[in-house]
N, C-alpha and C positions, 0 to 999 in steps of 0.2 A: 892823418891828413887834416890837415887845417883849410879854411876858409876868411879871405879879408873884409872887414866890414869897416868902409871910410866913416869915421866920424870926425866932421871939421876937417882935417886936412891931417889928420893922424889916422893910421892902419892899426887895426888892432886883431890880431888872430883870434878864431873861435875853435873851439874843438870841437869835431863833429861825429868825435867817437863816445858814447855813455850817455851821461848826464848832457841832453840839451842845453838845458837851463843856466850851464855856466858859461858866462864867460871870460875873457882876460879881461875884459873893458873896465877901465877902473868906475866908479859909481856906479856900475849896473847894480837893481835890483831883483829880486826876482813879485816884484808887482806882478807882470802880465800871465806871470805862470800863476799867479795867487788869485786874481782875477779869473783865469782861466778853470782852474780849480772849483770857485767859486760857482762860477755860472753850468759846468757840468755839475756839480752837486745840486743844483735846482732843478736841471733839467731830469738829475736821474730823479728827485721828488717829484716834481709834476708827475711821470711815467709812474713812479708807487702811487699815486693818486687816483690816477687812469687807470692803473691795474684794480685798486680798490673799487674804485667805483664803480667797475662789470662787475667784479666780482660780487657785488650789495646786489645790482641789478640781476643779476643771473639767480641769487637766491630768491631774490624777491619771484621773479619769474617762476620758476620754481617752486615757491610756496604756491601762488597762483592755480599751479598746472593740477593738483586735484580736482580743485571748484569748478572750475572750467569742464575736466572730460565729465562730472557729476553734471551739469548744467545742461552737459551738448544731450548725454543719455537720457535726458529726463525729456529732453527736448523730440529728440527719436522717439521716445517711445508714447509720448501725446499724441504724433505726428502719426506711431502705427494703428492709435489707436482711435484716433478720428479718418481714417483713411484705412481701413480695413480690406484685404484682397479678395 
């Protein structure tokens, strides 16, 4: 199945089975699929970036969470031990 795309005043069939990216039109290039190409390749980078970056934070967090439950404990147990039952 084909599909017409007027350019100027001449018809040029595209094929709309396989490969998008081809068409019969004489000078087409394939620029906007290379562009297109492009700008998902950055966006999948940005999103490994964002993945990184939880991920730093998450360990970070992480190293943290010892100190922290030692802190809260030492914390309790001042508390039980100036406030006696």
């Amino acid at each position: 199945m084909t599909t017409m795309f007027r350019d100027s005043t001449t018809l040029y069939p595209k094929t709309i089975h396989g490969d998008e990216r081809t068409t019969d039109r004489p000078g087409s290039t394939d620029k906007e699929f290379t562009a297109m190409l492009m700008n998902e390749e950055l966006a999948r980078e940005r999103i490994r970036d964002m993945l990184q970056a939880a991920f730093d934070r998450r360990a970070a967090r992480d190293a943290r969470r010892p100190r922290k439950r030692v802190r809260t404990v030492d914390e309790v147990h001042r508390w039980a031990q100036s406030n006696p039952l």
